[in-house]
C-alpha positions as a Markdown table, in Angstrom:
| # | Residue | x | y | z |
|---|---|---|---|---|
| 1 | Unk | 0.0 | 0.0 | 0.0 |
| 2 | Unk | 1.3 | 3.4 | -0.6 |
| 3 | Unk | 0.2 | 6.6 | 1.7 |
| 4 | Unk | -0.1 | 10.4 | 1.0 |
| 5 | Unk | 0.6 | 11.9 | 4.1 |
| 6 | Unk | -0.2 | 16.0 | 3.6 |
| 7 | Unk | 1.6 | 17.6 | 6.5 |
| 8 | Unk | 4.1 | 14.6 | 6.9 |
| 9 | Unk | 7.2 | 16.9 | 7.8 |
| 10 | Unk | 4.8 | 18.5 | 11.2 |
| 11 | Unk | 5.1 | 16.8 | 14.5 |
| 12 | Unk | 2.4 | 14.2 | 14.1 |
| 13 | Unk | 2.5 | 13.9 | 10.5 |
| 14 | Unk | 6.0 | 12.8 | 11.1 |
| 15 | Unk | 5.9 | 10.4 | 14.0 |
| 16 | Unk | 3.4 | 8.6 | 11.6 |
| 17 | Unk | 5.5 | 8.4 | 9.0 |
| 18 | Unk | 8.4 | 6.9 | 10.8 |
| 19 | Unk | 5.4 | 4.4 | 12.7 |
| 20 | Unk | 4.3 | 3.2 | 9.2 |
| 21 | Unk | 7.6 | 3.0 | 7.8 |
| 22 | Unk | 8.8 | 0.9 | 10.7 |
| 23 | Unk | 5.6 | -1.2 | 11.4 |
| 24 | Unk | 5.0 | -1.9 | 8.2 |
| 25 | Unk | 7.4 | -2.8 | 5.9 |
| 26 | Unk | 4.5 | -3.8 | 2.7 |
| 27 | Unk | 4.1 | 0.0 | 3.2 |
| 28 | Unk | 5.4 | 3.3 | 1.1 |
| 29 | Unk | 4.7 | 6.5 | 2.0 |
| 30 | Unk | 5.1 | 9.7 | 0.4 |
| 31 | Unk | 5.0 | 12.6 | 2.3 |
| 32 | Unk | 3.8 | 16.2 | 0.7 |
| 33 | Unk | 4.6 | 19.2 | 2.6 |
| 34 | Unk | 5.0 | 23.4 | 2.5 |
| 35 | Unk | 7.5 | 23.4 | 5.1 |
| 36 | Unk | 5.5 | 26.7 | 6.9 |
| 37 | Unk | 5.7 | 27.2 | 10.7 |
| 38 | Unk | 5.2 | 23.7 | 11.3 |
| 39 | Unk | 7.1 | 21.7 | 8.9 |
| 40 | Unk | 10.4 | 20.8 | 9.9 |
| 41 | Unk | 12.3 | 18.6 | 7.8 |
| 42 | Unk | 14.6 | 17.2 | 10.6 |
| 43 | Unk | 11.3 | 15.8 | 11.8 |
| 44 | Unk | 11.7 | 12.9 | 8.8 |
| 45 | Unk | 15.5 | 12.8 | 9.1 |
| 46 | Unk | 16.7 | 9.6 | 8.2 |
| 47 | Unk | 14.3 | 8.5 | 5.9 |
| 48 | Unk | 15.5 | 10.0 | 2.4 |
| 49 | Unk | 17.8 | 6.5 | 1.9 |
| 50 | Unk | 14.5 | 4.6 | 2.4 |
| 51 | Unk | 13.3 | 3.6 | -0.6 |
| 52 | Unk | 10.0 | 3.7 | 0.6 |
| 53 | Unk | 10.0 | 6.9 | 1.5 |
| 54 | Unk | 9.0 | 9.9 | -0.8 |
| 55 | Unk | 9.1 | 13.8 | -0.2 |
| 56 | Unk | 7.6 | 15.6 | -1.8 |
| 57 | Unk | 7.4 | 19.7 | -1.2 |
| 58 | Unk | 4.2 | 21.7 | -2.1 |
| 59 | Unk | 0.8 | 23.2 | -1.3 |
| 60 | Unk | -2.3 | 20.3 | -1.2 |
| 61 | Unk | -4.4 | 23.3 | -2.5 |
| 62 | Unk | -2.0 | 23.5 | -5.6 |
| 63 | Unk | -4.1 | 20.8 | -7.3 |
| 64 | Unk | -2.1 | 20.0 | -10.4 |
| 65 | Unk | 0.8 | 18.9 | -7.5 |
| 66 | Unk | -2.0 | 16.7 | -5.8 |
| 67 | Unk | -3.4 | 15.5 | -8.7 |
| 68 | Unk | 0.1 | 14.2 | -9.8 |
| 69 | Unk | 1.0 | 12.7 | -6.5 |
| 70 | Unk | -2.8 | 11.2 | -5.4 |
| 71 | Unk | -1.8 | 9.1 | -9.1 |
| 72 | Unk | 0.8 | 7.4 | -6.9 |
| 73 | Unk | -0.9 | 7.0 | -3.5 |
| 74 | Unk | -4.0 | 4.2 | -2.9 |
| 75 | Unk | -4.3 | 6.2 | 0.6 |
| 76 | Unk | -4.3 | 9.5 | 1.5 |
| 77 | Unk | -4.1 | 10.7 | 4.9 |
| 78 | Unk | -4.4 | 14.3 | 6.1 |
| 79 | Unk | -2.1 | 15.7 | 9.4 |
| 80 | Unk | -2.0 | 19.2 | 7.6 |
| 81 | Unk | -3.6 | 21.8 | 9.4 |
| 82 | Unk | -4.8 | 23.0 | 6.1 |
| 83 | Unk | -6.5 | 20.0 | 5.3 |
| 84 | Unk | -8.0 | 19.4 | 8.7 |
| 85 | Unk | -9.4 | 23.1 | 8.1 |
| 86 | Unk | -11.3 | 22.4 | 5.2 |
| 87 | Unk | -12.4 | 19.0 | 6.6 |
| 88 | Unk | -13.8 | 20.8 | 10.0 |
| 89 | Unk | -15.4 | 23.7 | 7.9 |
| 90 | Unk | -16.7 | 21.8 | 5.0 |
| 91 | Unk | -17.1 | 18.4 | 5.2 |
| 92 | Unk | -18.3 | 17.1 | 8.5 |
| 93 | Unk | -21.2 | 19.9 | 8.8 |
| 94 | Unk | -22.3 | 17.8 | 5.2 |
| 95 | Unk | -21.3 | 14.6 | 6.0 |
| 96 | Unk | -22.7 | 14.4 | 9.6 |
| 97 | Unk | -25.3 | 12.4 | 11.1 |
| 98 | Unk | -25.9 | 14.6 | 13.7 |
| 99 | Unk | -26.0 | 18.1 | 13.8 |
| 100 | Unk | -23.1 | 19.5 | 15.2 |
């Protein structure tokens, strides 16, 4: 299985990364990141001699980038604070059983 990890280089996108990577070795990930306030390469340091392990650096809301990358990703999986913005705001007010 390969993952998209958006946000991969913050705190918890990272500490997923490296859990995947070293949990599950049928597993590639490949991380896309802007590297703003949060990002932090030295959070994935390390992993660029895996060969599982891809980094990609860009916006998610650039959408010729995502489109390109989603193409090699079966999951995606959002730790980017961008992401979880739009998911709060937009999705789960539609998506919800309950009103929230």
């Amino acid at each position: 299985m390969r993952l998209l990890v958006t946000g991969g280089a913050g705190f918890i996108g990272s500490n997923f990364v490296h859990h995947v990577l070293s949990r599950h070795p049928d597993y590639s990930v490949i991380v896309l990141d802007l590297l703003t306030y949060a990002g932090n390469m030295e959070n994935l340091s390390g992993l660029a001699s895996n060969p599982r392990f891809r980094f990609e650096r860009g916006d998610i809301c650039d959408a010729q980038l995502a489109a390109r990358i989603m193409g090699g990703a079966s999951t995606p999986s959002s730790t980017s604070p961008r992401n979880l913005t739009w998911t709060a705001a937009f999705w789960i007010p539609r998506h919800s059983p309950a009103p929230m």
